[in-house]
Every structure is written in structure tokens, then in C-alpha cells.
N, C-alpha and C positions, 0 to 999 in steps of 0.2 A: 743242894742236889737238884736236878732239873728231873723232870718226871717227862720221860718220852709216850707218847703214845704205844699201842702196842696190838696188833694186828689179834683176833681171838684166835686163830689158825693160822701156824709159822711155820716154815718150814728149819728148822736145829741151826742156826749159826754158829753156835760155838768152836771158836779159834780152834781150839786143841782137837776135833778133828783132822783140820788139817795138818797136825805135828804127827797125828797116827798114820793117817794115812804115806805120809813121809816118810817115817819107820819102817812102814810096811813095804815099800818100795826098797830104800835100801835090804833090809833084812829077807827079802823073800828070793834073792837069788843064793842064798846060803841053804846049806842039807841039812836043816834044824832037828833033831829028833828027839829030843828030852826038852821038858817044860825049863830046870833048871838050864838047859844052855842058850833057850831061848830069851829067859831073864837076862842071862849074860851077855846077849848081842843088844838087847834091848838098851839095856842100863848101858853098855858101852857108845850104841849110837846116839842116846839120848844126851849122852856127855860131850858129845864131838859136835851137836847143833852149835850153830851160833847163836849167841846173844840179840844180836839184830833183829834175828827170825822171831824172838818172842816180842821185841819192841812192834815189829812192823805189824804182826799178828793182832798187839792189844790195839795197835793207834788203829787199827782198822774196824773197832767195832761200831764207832759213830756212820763210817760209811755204812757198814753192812744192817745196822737199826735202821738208816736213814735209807735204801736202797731197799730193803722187805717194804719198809710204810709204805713208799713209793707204789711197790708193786703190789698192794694190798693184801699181803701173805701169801704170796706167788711164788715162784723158780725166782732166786736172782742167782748169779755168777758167781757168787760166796762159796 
């Protein structure tokens, strides 16, 4: 296991924001108005992602560790 450095002040990389904020895109032109119907467009859009999207998501976390170091826990593009 390789031990990355790691900025003391990050700003949140984490991949699966970006899968919400997706969600949130598709599902917010819908007239949501019950928690459960909300679970049901969820769980339905989350099933229609593709597979790719979580490949490209994870292979991208050495850019985005290696793009924060860079920018010494700065804004990067992530």
C-alpha cells in the first residue's frame, strides 16, 4: 500500500458527490412531494447509472489526491 501525502486542509474529494449531485440534476425537474416517492426516483435513477461512471469516478482518485497535493489543499476542478 503506498502512503500519499496528505494536505492538513482539503477541500472533500470524494467521488460520490459527484453521483449526488447527478441524481439531483436528473430528479429535481420531477414534482417530488413524499419522502417515499422520492426514494423511488432515487433508487430508480441510481439503477439506470452506468457502470462506467463508477469505474471513471474511482480511476480518478489518484488524479484528484495528486491534483489537491499540487495545489496545497486549494480549489482543484474535482
Amino acid at each position: 500500500m503506498v502512503e500519499l501525502p496528505w494536505p492538513f486542509m482539503f477541500p472533500d474529494q470524494n467521488p460520490i458527490k459527484n453521483v449526488w449531485q447527478l441524481l439531483k440534476i436528473k430528479i429535481s425537474k420531477k414534482k417530488i412531494k413524499t419522502t417515499r416517492r422520492l426514494r423511488v426516483e432515487l433508487a430508480k435513477k441510481w439503477n439506470w447509472l452506468p457502470v462506467q461512471l463508477a469505474k471513471n469516478l474511482v480511476s480518478s482518485i489518484d488524479r484528484r489526491v495528486a491534483t489537491l497535493i499540487e495545489s496545497g489543499g486549494d480549489f482543484t476542478i474535482y
